[in-house]
C-alpha positions as CSV (number, residue, x, y, z in Angstrom):
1,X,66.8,28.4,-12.8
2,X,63.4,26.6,-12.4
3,X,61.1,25.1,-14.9
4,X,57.8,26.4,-14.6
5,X,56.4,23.1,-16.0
6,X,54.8,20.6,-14.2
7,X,54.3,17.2,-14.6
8,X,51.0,15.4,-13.7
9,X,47.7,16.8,-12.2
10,X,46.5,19.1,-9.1
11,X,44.9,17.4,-5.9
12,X,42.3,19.1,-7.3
13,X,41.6,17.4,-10.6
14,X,42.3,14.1,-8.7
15,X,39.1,14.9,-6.1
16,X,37.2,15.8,-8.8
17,X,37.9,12.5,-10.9
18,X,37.4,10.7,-7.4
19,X,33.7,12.2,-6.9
20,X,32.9,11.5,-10.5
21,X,33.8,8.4,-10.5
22,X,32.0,7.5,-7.3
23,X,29.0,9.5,-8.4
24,X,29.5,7.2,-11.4
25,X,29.5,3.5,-9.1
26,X,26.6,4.5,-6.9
27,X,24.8,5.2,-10.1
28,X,25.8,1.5,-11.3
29,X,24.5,0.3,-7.8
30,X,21.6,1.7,-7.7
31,X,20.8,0.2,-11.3
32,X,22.1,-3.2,-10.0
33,X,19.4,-2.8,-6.6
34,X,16.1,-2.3,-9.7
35,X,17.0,-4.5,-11.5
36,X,17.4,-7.8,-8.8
37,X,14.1,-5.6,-7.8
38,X,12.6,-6.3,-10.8
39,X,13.8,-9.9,-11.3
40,X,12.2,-10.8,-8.3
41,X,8.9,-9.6,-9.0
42,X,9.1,-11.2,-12.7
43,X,9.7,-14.7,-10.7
44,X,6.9,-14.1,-8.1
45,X,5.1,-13.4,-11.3
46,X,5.9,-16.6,-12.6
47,X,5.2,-18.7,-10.0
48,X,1.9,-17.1,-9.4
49,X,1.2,-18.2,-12.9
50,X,2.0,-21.4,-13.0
51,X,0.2,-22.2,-9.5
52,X,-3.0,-20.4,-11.0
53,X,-2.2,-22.0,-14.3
54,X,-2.2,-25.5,-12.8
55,X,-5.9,-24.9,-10.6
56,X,-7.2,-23.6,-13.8
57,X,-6.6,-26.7,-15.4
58,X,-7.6,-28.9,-13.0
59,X,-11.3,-26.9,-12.9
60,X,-11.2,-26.9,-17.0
61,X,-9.5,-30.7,-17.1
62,X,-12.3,-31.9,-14.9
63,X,-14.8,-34.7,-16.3
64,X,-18.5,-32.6,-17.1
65,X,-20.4,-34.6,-13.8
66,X,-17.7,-33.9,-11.4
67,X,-18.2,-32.0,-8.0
68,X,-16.0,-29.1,-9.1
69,X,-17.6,-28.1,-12.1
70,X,-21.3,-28.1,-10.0
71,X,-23.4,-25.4,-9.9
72,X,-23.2,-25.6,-6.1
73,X,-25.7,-22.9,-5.1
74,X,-28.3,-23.5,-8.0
75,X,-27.9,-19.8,-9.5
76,X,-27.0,-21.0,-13.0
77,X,-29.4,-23.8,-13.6
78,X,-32.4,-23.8,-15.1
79,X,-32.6,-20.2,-15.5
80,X,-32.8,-19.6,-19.7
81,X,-36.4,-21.2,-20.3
82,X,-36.5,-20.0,-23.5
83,X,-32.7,-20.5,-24.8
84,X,-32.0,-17.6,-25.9
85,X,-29.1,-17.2,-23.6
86,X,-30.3,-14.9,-20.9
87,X,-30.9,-15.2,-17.8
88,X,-34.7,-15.2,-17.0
89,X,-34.3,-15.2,-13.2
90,X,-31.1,-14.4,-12.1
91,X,-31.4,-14.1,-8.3
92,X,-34.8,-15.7,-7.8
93,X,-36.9,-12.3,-7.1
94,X,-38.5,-12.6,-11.1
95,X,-36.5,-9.0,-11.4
96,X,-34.3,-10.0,-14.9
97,X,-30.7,-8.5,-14.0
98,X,-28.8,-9.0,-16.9
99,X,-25.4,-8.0,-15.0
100,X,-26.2,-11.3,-12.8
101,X,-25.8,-13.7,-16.0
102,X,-26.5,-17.0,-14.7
103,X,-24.5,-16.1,-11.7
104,X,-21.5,-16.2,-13.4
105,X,-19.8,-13.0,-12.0
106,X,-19.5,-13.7,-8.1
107,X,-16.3,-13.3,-6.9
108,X,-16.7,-13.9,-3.0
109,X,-16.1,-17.6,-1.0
110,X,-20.1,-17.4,-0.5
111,X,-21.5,-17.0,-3.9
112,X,-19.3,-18.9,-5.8
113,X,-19.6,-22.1,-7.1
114,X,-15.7,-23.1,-6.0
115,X,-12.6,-20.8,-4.8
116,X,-9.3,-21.8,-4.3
117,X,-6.5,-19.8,-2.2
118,X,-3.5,-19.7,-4.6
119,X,-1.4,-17.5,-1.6
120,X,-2.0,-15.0,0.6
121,X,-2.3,-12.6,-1.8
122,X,-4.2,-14.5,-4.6
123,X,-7.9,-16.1,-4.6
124,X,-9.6,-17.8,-8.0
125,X,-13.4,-18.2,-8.0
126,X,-15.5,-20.0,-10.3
127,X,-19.2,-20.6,-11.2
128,X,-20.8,-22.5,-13.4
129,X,-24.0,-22.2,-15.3
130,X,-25.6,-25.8,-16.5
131,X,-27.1,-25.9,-19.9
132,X,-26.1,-22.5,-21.0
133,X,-25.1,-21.5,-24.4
134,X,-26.7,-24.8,-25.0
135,X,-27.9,-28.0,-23.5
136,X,-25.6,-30.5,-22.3
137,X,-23.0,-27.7,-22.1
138,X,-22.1,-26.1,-19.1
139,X,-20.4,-22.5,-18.6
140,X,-16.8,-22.2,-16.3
141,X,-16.2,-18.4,-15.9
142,X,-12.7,-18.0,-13.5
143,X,-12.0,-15.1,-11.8
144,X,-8.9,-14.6,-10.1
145,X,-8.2,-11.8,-7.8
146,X,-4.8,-10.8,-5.9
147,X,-4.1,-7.9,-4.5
148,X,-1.2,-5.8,-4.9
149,X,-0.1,-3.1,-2.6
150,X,-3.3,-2.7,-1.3
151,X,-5.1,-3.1,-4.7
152,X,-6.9,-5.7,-6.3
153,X,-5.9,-6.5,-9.3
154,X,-8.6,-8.8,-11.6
155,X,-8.5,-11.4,-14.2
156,X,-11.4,-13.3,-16.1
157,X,-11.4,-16.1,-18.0
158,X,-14.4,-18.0,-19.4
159,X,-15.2,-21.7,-21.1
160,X,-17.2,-23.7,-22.3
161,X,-17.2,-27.4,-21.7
162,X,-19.4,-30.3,-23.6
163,X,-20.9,-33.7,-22.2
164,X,-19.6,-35.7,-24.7
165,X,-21.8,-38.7,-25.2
């Protein structure tokens, strides 16, 4: 007579622990694939950083009467008459603008006072503004602009550096 017991599992239940299981490693993959993803954009991050983080301190390290920290096209100089820290002529046409602000805000390779190309993606502008808050002071606003799948993505930063006598 036969035993009607069986020992061990179906084909069945074997395919089915197969497809879970590989269900189960393409799910680990895939994981794996974001996160070197990932990774690698933190370290182009990085990078980006320290690059901009070294041109920033070169503009900000810079002695008070050298070239870089010029205001090269005049738009920040001379323009608070009064001191009370706005701009009385901000573009020349006696029309006060206050978004202008001693030129300050231009973020193209014409109206700036300085850019540098940090990579292809990444450009940092600065102006200055002579005299402004105060006299023998001169304003550094730094923008940096990169743009990142097809958008630009913006950062301002802004100081103030003495002539110490």
């Amino acid at each position: 007579m036969m035993s009607s017991q069986e020992n061990g599992f179906t084909f069945i239940e074997v395919m089915v622990a197969i497809v879970v299981l590989g269900i189960g490693i393409c799910a680990l993959y895939a994981m794996q694939t974001t996160t070197i993803r990932g990774n690698a954009g933190a370290i182009a991050l990085t990078e980006l950083s320290t690059r901009t983080a070294g041109q920033l301190e070169h503009i900000v390290g810079a002695d008070f009467n050298d070239d870089i920290l010029a205001d090269s096209d005049g738009d920040g100089t001379g323009q608070d008459s009064d001191a009370d820290g706005i701009d009385d002529d901000d573009d020349g046409d006696d029309v006060v603008e206050p978004e202008e602000n001693f030129g300050l805000h231009h973020a193209a390779v014409e109206t700036a006072d300085g850019h540098a190309v940090i990579d292809d993606r990444t450009t940092m502008y600065w102006n200055v503004a002579v005299d402004v808050p105060a006299p023998h002071m001169k304003t550094i606003h730094v923008i940096v602009i990169t743009n990142k799948f097809g958008r630009d993505k913006r950062v301002e930063f802004e100081y103030y550096k003495d002539d110490v006598m």
